[in-house]
Each structure stands twice: as C-alpha cells, then as structure tokens.
C-alpha positions as CSV (number, residue, x, y, z in Angstrom):
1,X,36.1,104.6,49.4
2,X,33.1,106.2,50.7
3,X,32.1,104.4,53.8
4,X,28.3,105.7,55.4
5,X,27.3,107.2,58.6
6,X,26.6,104.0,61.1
7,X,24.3,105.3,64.3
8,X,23.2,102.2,65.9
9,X,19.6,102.1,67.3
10,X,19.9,100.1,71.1
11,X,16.7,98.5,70.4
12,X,18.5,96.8,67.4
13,X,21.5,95.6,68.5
14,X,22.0,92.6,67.3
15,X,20.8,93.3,64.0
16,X,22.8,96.2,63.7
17,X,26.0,94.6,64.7
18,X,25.5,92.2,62.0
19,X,24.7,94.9,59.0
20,X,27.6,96.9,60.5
21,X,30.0,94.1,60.3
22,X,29.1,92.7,56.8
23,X,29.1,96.4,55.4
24,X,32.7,96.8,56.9
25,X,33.9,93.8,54.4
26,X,33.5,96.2,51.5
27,X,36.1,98.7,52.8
28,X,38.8,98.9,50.0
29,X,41.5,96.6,51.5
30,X,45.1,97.2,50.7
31,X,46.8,95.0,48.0
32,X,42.7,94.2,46.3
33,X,43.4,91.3,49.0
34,X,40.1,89.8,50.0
35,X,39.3,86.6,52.0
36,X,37.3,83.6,50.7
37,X,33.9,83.7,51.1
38,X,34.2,81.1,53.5
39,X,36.8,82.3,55.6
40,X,36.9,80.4,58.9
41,X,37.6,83.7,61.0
42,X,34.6,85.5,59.4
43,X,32.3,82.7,59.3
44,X,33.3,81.6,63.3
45,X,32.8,85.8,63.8
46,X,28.9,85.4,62.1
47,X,28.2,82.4,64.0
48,X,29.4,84.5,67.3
49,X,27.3,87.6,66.8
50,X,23.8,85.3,66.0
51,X,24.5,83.8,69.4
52,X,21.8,84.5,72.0
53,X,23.9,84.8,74.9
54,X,26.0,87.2,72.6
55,X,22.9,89.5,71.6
56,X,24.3,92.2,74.1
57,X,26.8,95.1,73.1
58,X,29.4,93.9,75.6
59,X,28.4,90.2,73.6
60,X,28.7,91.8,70.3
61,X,31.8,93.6,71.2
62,X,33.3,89.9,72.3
63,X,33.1,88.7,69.4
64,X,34.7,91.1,67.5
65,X,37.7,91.0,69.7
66,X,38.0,87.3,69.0
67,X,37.9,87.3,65.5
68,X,40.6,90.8,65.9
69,X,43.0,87.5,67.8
70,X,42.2,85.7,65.3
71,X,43.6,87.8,62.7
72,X,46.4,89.3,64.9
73,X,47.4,85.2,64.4
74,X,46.5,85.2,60.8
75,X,48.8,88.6,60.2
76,X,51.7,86.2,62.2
77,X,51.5,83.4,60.4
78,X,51.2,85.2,56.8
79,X,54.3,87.4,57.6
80,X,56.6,84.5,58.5
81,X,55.1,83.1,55.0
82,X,56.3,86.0,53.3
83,X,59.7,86.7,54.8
84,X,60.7,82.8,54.4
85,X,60.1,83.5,50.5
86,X,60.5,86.7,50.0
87,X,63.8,87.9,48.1
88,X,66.2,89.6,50.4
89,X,65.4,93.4,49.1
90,X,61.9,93.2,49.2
91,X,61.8,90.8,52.9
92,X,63.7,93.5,54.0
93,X,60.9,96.2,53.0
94,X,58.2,93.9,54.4
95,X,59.8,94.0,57.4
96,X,60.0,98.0,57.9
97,X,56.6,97.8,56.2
98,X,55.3,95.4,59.5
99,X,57.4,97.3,62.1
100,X,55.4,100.8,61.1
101,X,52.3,99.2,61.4
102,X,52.8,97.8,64.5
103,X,53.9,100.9,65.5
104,X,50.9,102.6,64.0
105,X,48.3,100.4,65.7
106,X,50.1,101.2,69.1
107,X,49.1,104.8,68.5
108,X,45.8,104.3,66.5
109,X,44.1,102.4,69.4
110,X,44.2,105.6,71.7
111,X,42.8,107.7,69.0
112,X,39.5,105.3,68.5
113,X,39.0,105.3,72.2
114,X,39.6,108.6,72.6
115,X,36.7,109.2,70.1
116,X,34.4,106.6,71.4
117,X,34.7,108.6,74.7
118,X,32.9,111.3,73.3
119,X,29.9,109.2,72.0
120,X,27.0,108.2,74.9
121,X,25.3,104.8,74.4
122,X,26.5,101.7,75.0
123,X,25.7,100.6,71.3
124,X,28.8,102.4,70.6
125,X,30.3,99.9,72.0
126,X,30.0,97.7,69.1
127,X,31.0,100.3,66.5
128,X,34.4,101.0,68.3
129,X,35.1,97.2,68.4
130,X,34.6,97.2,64.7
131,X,37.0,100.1,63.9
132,X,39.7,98.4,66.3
133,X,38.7,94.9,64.1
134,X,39.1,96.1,60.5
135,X,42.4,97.4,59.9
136,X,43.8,94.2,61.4
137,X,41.7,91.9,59.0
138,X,42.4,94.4,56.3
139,X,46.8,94.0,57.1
140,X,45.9,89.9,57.4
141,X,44.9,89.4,53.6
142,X,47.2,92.0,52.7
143,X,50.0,90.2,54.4
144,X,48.9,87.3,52.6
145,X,48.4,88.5,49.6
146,X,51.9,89.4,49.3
147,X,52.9,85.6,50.4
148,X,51.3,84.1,48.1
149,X,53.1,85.9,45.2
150,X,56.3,85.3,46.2
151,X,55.1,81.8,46.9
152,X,54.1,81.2,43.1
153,X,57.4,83.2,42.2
154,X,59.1,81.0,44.3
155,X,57.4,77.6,42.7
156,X,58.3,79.0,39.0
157,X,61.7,78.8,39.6
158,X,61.7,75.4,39.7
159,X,59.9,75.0,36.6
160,X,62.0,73.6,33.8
161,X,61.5,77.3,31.8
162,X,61.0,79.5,34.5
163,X,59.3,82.9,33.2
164,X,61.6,85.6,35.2
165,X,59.6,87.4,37.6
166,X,58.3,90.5,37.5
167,X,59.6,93.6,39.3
168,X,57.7,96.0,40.3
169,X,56.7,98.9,38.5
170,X,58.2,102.6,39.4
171,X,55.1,104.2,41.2
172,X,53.9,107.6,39.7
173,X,54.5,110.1,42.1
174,X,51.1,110.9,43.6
175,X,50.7,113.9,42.3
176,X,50.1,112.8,38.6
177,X,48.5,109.8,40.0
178,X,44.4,111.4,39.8
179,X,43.0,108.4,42.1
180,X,46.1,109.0,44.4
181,X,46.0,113.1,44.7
182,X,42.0,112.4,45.1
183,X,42.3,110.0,48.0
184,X,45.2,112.3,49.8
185,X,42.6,114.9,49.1
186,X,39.8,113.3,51.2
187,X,42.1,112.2,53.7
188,X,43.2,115.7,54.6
189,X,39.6,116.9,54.8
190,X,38.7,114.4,57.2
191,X,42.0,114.5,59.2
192,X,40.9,118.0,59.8
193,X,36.9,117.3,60.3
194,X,37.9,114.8,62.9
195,X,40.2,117.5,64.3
196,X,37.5,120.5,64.3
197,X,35.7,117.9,66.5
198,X,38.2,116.8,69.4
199,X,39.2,118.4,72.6
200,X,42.8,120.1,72.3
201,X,44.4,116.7,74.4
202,X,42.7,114.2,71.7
203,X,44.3,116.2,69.4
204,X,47.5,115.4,69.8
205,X,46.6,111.7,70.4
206,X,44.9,112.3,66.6
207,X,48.5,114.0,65.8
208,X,50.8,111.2,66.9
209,X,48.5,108.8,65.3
210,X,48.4,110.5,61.7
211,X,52.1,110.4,61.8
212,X,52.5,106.6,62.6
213,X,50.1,105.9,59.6
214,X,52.2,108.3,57.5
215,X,55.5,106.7,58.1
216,X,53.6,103.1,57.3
217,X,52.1,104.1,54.3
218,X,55.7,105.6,52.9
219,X,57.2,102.0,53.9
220,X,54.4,100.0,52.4
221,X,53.1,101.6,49.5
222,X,56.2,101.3,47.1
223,X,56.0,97.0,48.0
224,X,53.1,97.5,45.6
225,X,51.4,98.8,42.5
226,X,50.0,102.2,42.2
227,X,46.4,100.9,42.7
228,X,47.1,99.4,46.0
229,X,48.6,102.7,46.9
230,X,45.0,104.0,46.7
231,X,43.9,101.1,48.5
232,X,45.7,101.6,51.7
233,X,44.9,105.8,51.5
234,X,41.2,104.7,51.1
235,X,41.3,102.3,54.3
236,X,42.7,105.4,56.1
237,X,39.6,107.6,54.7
238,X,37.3,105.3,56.1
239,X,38.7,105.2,59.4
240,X,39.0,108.8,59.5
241,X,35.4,109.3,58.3
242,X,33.7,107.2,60.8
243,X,35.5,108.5,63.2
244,X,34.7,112.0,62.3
245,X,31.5,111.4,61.8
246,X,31.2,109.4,65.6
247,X,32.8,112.4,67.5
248,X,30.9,113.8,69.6
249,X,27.5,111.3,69.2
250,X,24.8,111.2,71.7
C-alpha cells in the first residue's frame, strides 16, 4: 500500500508521464481485480502518451482523460453485467455500493483540484490527471470482477450437479482484523497530514470528501472478503498519500 513521492521534472515529461502511469497499475485495487496485460484501454492509453504531438502536459493530461471515458464506459457496461446476474440481495448491495461511489467521485474531484491548486508547474498537470484516472480504472475491474463471479455462479446452475454457491463469509470486525486496523491506521494519519497542509476552505472540501468515501466503503466492503476490505482502504491510502505529499509543491 505504500505508494512513492512522484515530483515530475518538466524537462522529462513524457518520460515521466509514462513511469508515473505504469507505477500507478501497482496500486492495490479493490477485489485483487486486475486487467489483462493487454487490456485495450491501457494499451490504447500507452500508445497515446508515446505520441509526439501528445509529448506536452496538456497532451499527456489528454490522454489520461480518454482512457478515464474509457473506463467510466467499462464501469457501465460491467455494472449492468452484474446486476443482470446478480441474486436479488446482493444486486441490491451492488447497487447502494455504485450509488456511494458515484456519489464519492462527485465530492473527490474537488478535493484533487483543490490540491493541485496549491502545486506550481504545469507538470502537475499530468499527476492530477492520473489521480482523477485511477480510482475509476481501479472501480472498472472491481465492478467486473464481481460480474464475473456471479456469471460462473450463474453458468453452474445449469450444470447437471450444480455445486451450491458459496456465500460469503461474515467479515471480522476490523478491529481484530491486524491488516484491516493497520490500513485504518495509515489512513487516519494521512487524512490528517493532508489536512495539516490545506487552507481552512479546502478543508472542508477534504471533510465532505472523507465522508462520501466512508459511506462507500461501509456499502462495499461487506460485498466482499476480508482481504478486499484492505484493498479498497489501501486505494484510499494512496490517494491520500500522494495527495499529501503534492500539497503545497513548487
């Protein structure tokens, strides 16, 4: 969960984009979903960023935001997957799940540009594209992750001797869960870094914003198992690192 300091040199753009990017893809992402190698979105992202006439940060920054569509479409399609299979108890938690995130994102994109305000260079430019980028690749393969288990679930039934399928197990409260209390841990100590290092009206941007993520993580991280829990904490602590760790940048 740790995720490094990223201060991108202007003579380097390009380069940087590209090592920023491709260290991004090794953020925990919730449900240990992760795309193919391969994946058309992050290949056609690649192939944007090498592009000459993309070598700028607005350039760099365009790409980003295309492949961010992209997924926005990928989160769609995977979430009508999901409630078309899904059993009726656990569509219907997919579907507060999806309505706090969305809800989330609404208040989480006022927070990143309310740090990248504080930063001077337009390299930054890239990095603050990234940030908006990950979380909506991260709820993609999540999203997708969870239709395609209720796919195969779906696709045993009609076996001759279907094997019943399996519920979920009762999470641990997090305080007996070590990796859980750990995670919450950091997350609270960067919450408040990132806080120390905002001007009182950002603060309550930072506020509203930890409270939409609160209410998502609550509606999401029973839909899983105990290890995807820590997941989705740990893509919070690299948000809030980076971001703390941006503040305020020259």
């Amino acid at each position: 969960m740790k995720c490094a300091a990223r201060t991108l040199l202007p003579t380097r753009l390009a380069l940087g984009a590209l090592v920023l990017v491709g260290a991004s893809f090794v953020v925990p992402v919730a449900a240990h979903a992760e795309a193919a190698p391969a994946d058309p979105i992050d290949t056609a992202m690649r192939t944007c960023l090498a592009r000459a006439d993309r070598s700028s940060p607005a350039g760099q920054a365009q790409c980003m935001d295309a492949a961010r569509d992209s997924w926005q479409a990928a989160i769609d399609a995977a979430y009508r997957s999901l409630t078309a299979a899904a059993p009726d108890k656990m569509r219907r938690g997919w579907e507060e799940s999806q309505r706090r995130w969305q809800t989330w994102r609404d208040k989480e994109v006022p927070l990143v540009h309310a740090v990248f305000q504080t930063t001077h260079g337009s390299a930054y430019v890239i990095t603050e594209a990234n940030v908006l980028l990950q979380p909506v690749r991260d709820r993609a393969l999540q999203l997708r992750h969870a239709a395609a288990q209720f796919d195969a679930t779906a696709n045993s039934a009609s076996d001759a001797d279907p094997a019943p399928p399996k519920r979920p197990a009762r999470l641990r409260p997090c305080t007996v869960d070590a990796a859980c209390e750990h995670a919450q841990f950091d997350l609270n100590r960067y919450a408040r870094k990132l806080r120390a290092k905002l001007a009182a009206r950002s603060r309550v941007v930072l506020s509203h914003a930890q409270r939409a993520w609160l209410a998502y993580f609550e509606a999401t991280s029973g839909l899983g198992t105990e290890a995807e829990r820590v997941d989705l904490v740990g893509a919070r602590v690299a948000t809030l690192k980076r971001l703390a760790e941006t503040a305020g940048n020259d």
